[in-house]
Each structure stands twice: as structure tokens, then as C-alpha cells.
C-alpha positions as CSV (number, residue, x, y, z in Angstrom):
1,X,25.1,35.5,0.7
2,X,24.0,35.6,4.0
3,X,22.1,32.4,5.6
4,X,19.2,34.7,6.1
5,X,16.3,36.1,4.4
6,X,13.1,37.7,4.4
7,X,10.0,36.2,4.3
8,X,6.1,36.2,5.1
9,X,5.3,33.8,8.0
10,X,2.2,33.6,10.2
11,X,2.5,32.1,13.7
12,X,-1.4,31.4,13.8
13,X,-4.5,31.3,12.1
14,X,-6.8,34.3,11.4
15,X,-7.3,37.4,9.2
16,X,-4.4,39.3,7.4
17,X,-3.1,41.2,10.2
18,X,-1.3,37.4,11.6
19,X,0.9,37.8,8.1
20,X,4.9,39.1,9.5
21,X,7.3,40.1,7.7
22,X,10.3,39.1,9.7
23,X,13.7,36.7,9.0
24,X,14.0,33.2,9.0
25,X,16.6,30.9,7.4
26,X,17.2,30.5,3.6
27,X,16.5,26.8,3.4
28,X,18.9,24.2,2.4
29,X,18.7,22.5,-1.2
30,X,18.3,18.9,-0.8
31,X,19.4,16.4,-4.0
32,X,16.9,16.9,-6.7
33,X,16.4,20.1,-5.7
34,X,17.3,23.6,-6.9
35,X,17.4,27.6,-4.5
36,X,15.6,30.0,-6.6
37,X,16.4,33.8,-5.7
38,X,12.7,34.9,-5.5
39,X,11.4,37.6,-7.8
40,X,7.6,37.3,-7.8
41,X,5.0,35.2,-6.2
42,X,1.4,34.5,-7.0
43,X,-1.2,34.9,-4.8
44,X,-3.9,32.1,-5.1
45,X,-6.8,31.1,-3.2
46,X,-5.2,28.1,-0.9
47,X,-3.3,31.1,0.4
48,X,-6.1,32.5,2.2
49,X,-7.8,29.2,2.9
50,X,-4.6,28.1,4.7
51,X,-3.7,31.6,6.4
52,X,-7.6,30.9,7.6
53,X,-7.2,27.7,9.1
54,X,-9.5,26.5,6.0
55,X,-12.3,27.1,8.3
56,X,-14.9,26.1,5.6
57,X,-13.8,22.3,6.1
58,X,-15.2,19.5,7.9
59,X,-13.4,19.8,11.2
60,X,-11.4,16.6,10.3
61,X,-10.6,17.8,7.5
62,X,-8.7,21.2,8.9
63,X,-4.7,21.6,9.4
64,X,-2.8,21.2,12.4
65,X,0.5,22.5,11.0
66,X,3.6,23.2,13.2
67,X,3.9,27.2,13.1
68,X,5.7,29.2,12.4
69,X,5.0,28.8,8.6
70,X,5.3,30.0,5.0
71,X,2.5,30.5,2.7
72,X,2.5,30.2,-0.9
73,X,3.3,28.2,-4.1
74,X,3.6,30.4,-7.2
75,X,7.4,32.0,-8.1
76,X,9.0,33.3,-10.8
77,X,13.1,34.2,-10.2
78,X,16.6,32.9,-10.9
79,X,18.1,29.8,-10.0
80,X,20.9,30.7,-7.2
81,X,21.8,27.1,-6.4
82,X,21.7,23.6,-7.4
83,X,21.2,20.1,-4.9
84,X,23.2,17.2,-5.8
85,X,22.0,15.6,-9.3
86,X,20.2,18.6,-10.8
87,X,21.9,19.2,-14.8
88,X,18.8,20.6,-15.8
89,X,19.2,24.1,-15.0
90,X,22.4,26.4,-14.2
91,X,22.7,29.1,-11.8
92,X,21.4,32.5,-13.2
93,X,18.7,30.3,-15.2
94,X,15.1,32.7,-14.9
95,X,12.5,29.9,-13.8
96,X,9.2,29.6,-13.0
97,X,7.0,26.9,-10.9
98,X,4.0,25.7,-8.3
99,X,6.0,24.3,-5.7
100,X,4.6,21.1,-3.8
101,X,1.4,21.4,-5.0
102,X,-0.9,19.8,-2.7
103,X,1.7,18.1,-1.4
104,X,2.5,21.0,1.0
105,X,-1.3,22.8,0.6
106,X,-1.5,21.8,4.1
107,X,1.3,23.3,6.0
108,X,2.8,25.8,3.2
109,X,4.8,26.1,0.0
110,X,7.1,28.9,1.7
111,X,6.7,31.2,-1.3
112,X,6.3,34.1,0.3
113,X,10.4,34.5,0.9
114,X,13.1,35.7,-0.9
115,X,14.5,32.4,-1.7
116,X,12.8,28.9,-2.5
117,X,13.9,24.9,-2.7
118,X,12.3,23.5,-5.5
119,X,12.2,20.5,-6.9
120,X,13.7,20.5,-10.6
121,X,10.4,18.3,-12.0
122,X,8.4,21.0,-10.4
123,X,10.5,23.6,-12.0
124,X,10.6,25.2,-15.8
125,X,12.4,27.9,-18.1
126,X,10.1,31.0,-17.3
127,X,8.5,32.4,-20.9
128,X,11.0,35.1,-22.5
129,X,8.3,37.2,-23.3
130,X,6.9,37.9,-20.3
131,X,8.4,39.5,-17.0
132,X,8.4,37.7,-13.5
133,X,5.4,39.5,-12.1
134,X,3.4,37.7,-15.0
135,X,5.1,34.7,-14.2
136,X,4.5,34.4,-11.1
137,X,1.2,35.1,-11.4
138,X,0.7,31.8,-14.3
139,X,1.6,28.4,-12.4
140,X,-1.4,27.1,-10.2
141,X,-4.1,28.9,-12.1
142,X,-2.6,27.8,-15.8
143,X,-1.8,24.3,-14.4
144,X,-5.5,24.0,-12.9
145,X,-7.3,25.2,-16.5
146,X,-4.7,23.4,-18.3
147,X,-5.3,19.9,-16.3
148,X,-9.3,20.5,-16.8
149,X,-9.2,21.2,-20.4
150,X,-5.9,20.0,-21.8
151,X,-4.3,17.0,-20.8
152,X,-4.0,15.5,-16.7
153,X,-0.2,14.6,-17.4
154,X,-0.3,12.7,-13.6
155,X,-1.8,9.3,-12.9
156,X,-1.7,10.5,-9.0
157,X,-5.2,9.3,-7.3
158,X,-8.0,11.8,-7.7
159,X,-9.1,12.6,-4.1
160,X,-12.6,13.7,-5.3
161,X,-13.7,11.0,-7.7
162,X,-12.4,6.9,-8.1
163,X,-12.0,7.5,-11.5
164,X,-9.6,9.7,-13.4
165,X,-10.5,12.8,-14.7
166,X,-10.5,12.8,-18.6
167,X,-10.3,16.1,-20.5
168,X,-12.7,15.8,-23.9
169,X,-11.1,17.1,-27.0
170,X,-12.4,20.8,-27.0
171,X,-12.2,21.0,-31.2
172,X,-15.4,22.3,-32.7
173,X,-17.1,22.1,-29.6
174,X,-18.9,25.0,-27.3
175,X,-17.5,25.7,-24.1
176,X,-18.7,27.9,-20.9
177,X,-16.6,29.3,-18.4
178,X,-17.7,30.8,-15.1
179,X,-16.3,33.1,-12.8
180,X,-14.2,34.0,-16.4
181,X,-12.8,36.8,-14.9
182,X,-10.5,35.1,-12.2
183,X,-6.9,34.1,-12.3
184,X,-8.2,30.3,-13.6
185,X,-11.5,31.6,-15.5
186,X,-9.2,34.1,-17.9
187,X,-6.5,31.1,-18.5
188,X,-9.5,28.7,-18.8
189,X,-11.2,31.0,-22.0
190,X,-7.8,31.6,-23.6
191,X,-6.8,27.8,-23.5
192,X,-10.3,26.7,-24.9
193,X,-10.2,29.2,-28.0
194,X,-6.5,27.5,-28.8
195,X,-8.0,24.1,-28.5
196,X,-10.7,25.1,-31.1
197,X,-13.6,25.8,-29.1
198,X,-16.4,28.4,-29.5
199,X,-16.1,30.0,-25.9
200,X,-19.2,31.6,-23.8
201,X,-17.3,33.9,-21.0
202,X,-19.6,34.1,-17.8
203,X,-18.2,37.3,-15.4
204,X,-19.4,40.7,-14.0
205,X,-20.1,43.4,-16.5
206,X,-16.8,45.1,-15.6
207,X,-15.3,42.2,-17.4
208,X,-16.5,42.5,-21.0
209,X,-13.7,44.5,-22.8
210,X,-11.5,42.0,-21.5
211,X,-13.2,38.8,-22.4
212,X,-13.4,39.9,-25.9
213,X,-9.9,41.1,-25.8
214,X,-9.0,37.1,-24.6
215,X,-10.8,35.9,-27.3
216,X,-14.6,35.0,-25.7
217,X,-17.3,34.3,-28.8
218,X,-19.9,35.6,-26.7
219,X,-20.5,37.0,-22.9
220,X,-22.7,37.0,-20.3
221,X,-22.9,39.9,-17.3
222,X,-24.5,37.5,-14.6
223,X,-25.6,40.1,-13.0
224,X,-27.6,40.6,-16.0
225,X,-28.5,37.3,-17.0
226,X,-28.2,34.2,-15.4
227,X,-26.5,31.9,-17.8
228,X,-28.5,28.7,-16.9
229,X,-31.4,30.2,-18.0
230,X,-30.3,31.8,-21.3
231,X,-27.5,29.1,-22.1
232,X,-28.4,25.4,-23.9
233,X,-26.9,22.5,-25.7
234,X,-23.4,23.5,-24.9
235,X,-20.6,20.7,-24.9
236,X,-18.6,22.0,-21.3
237,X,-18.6,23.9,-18.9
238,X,-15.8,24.7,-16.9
239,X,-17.4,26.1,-13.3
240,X,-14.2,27.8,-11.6
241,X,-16.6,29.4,-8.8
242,X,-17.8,25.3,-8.2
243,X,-19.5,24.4,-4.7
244,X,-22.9,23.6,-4.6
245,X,-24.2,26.3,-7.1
246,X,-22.5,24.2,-9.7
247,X,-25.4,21.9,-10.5
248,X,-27.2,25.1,-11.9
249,X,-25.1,24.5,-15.3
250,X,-26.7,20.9,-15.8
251,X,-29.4,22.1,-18.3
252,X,-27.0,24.2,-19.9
253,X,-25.0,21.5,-21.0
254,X,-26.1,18.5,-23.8
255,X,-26.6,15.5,-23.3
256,X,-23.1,13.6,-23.0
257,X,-21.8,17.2,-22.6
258,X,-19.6,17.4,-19.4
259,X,-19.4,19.5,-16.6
260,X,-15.8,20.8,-14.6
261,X,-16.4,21.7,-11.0
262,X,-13.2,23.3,-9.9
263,X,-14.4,23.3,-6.3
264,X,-16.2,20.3,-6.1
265,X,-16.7,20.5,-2.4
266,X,-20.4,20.9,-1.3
267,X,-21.4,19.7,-5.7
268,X,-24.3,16.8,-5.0
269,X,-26.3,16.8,-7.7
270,X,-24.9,13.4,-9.8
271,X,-28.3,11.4,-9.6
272,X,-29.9,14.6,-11.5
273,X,-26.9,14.8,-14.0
274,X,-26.8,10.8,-14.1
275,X,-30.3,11.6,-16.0
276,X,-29.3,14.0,-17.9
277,X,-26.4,12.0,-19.3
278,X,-23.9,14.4,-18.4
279,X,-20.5,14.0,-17.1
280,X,-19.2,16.0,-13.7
281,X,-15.9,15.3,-13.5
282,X,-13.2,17.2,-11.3
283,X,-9.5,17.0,-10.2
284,X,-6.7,18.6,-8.0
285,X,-4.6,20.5,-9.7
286,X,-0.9,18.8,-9.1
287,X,2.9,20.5,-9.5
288,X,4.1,19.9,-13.0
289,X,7.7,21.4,-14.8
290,X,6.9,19.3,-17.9
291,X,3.4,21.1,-18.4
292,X,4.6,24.9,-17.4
293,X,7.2,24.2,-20.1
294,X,4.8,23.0,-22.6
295,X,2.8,26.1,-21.2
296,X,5.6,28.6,-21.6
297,X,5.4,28.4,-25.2
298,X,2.0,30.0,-25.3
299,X,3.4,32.9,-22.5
300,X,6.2,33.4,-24.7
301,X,4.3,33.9,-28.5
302,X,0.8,35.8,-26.8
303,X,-1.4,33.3,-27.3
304,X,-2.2,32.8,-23.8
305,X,-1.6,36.1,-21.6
306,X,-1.8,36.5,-17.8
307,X,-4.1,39.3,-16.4
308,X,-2.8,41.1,-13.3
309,X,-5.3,42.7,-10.8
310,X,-2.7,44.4,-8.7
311,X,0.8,44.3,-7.0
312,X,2.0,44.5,-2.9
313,X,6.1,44.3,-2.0
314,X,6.6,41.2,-0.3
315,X,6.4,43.6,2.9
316,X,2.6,44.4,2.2
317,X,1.7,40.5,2.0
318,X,-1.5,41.1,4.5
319,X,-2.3,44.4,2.3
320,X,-2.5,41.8,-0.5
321,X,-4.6,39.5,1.3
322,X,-7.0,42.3,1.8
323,X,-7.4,42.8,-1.6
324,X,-7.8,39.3,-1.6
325,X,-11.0,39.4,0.7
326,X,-12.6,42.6,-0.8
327,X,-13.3,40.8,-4.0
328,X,-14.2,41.1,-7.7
329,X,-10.2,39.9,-8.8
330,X,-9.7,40.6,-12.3
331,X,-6.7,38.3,-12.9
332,X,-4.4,37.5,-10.5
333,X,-2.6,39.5,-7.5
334,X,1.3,39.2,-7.1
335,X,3.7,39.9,-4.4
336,X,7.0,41.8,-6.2
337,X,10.5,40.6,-4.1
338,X,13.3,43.6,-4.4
């Protein structure tokens, strides 16, 4: 194999015309670690935040990476080698993962390339069933709906809270989700229906026949209706639009009902839900093998199914990132790597 490859890199911030496709080298596999031929990435939203600068944070708060640099954390592909003390996995093994999740939401996952270090606990069996452009397209969004509603599996320090956060058993109870139509919104109905809840899916109109197809008890066209004003007494609500429009879901929730900002950032309404007696409680979503495998069984069998909106070759990574930008994302976007 040669010693290079190609990859996306951007050399500074801006719009989706700074994305190159050009070489670089295939990175070395540390211990612990394992080279994954690449055959699909996931596009997510930290990709565009970074590729911006993440110009919607406090000033403080924005990267100062060294450039060039490789976006992107989602794969799907084929183990090609293994680091020193990796028995986990063998060469030719299909695999799927959401590498160095936030540890590298800063500066990069360096997904966007034809070949990836991973490290094996980030790492999984990718789901039989399913092909590598589906994949690709599951790890951060299915990790982020499965860590909200399912189980945290990390006792790593929430940034956004002092306290943990706590999914609540979802059996028997009613669940909203908004912005259902997105790569976590779609995941987020699908996991609360196999966890027992009755699920209210919140989207545009265009997104009806698929939230009934997912398995959604009941849907709301907010362009139609706005679902804090129709909605009561339900048990959660998972907000994966978030920001400071989140508090609007208070009243729709009961009291000791609890509501999941995704994006907390900008979220300041906890005296109001203090009276309420409802939770807010949110979370980064964090790299996890053991969960994507736990995951994988619902890939593999249906019971969970990944939406795609649309697919760019590696190549067409800003072309991608436009379609990003326009907007109304049913699913999830993937980059395919020949």
C-alpha cells in the first residue's frame, strides 16, 4: 500500500469552498489502536461548526487548531491494520465507530480520508444487515439519542451540568421528540418506541410518512401547530434543535417530567422549570465501541433503521456541506470512499 492517501483537509476557516481534496499521509497506528480502510463517513453537525471556526461561541470558547486539518468522526470500513495489543479485531474485520469524540471536536477526527487510526474501545463489528453508507451515517447521532434516552455508559464530567445526566426509564411513559426528522431526532423516536414509550414526533410536514413508518404514535407539522401549545402532561421530551427556544417545551411536560436539551447552549430557563418541578438535564455525547455494539444489534434485526438524505464521493465533501447549509435534512448525509 502506498504511504499516501486521499483525504478532505481545510487549511482555514470559512464556507465550503476552503474543503480540498488533496494527499496527505496515511497515519501511523499507535498501540491500542487499529487502521481502518475507509468506506463511508457521516456527516454531522460539529463538522460544519468546526470547518466554521464554531463562530457561534463565546470568543474564548473558539479553536485555535494547527492547520492543515481533517474533519470528521463517523466511519464505516474494514480493518487494514492492527497497533500493538489490539486481539479484538483482525484485518479484513467490517467496523464501524465515532472516533475521539469530543476529544478531537476541536481540531478534527480526520474522517474525511481514506484510511483512519482508531482506537479499538472506540471501535465495533459494523451491523450485518446494513451497508457501510448506513453505517457510517449511525455512530454520533445513535450514540447522542442513545446516551439521552438509554443508558450514559461513561462517568466522564458533564461539561454542561455538575451532576450526571440520568436517563428515566422510558416504559409506559410519553415521549416528545423535536426536530424528529434529523439524523438524532429519527434515531431518538425509533429508540423510544423500543424502550416502551408512546412517542409524539415533532418535524416539518414533509416528514409525516416517515415518522409513522419509524414507528411515531402521533405527529405534529410545526409549521402547523406549535407543539407547546397543543402538547400537555407528557413524561420527556427530547429537544434535538435545543438553544434557547428549548424552554418553550416546559408546559408541555408534567410535573417531575424531564426535559433533554441536546444543545444546551444559550437554554436559561431553570428558575421557571425549578417551579414547574421539571428536570432539564443534558450531556455530551462521548465515543463508545461497547454501546455501537450493543447498538448494532438493533441495525442488524430492523428495529432501529438509519435514514439517509443524500450521498457526495469523498471528492464532493464541500458539495456535501452545501447541502449541509441549505437545510431541511431528512436523515443523515454521507460521504462514499471508492
Amino acid at each position: 500500500m502506498s504511504d499516501m492517501m486521499k483525504v478532505v483537509r481545510l487549511h482555514a476557516f470559512g464556507g465550503p469552498d476552503v474543503l480540498r481534496y488533496e494527499d496527505a499521509p496515511v497515519p501511523a497506528v499507535a498501540a491500542g489502536e487499529v487502521l481502518v480502510r475507509v468506506r463511508a463517513v457521516g456527516l454531522n453537525p460539529p463538522d460544519w461548526y468546526l470547518r466554521d471556526g464554531y463562530r457561534a461561541l463565546p470568543p474564548e470558547w473558539q479553536p485555535h487548531p494547527d492547520f492543515p486539518l481533517i474533519l470528521g468522526s463517523d466511519i464505516s470500513g474494514v480493518v487494514h491494520g492492527l497497533g500493538a495489543e489490539v486481539a479484538e479485531f483482525a484485518v479484513g474485520d467490517e467496523v464501524y465507530a465515532m472516533v475521539r469524540f469530543p476529544e478531537d471536536a476541536m481540531k478534527g477526527g480526520k474522517a474525511y480520508a481514506e484510511y483512519v487510526s482508531v482506537p479499538v474501545s472506540e471501535l465495533a463489528p459494523k451491523p450485518v444487515g446494513i451497508d457501510h453508507v448506513r453505517a457510517a451515517a449511525a455512530p454520533m447521532s445513535l450514540l447522542t439519542a442513545w446516551q439521552f434516552l438509554v443508558d450514559l455508559g461513561h462517568d466522564a464530567p458533564n461539561p454542561f451540568q455538575s451532576s450526571p445526566h440520568a436517563p428515566v426509564p422510558l416504559a409506559g411513559k410519553t415521549v416528545l421528540v423535536n426536530g424528529a426528522g434529523g439524523g438524532v431526532g429519527h434515531l431518538a423516536v425509533q429508540l423510544a418506541r423500543w424502550q416502551g414509550a408512546r412517542v409524539i414526533a415533532v418535524a416539518s410536514g414533509k416528514n409525516e410518512g416517515l415518522m409513522r413508518d419509524l414507528g411515531a404514535d402521533a405527529f405534529i407539522d410545526y409549521a402547523k401547530a406549535a407543539a407547546d401549545e397543543v402538547v400537555r402532561g407528557v413524561d420527556v421530551v427530547l429537544d434535538a434543535v435545543g438553544g434557547k427556544a428549548a424552554s418553550r417545551f416546559l408546559k408541555t411536560l408534567k410535573r417531575g417530567g424531564a426535559l433533554y436539551p441536546v444543545f444546551p447552549l444559550g437554554f436559561d430557563a431553570y428558575e421557571e422549570a425549578g417551579r414547574l418541578g421539571v428536570i432539564v438535564s443534558t450531556t455530551q455525547v462521548r465515543s463508545s465501541g461497547d454501546q455501537l455494539a450493543q447498538a448494532a444489534r438493533l441495525l442488524d434485526d430492523g428495529t432501529v433503521r438509519v435514514v439517509i438524505d443524500s450521498t457526495f464521493p469523498l471528492a464532493e465533501a464541500a458539495r456535501a456541506h452545501e447541502r449541509a447549509e441549505t437545510g431541511g435534512i431528512q436523515g443523515k448525509i454521507v460521504l462514499t470512499v471508492a
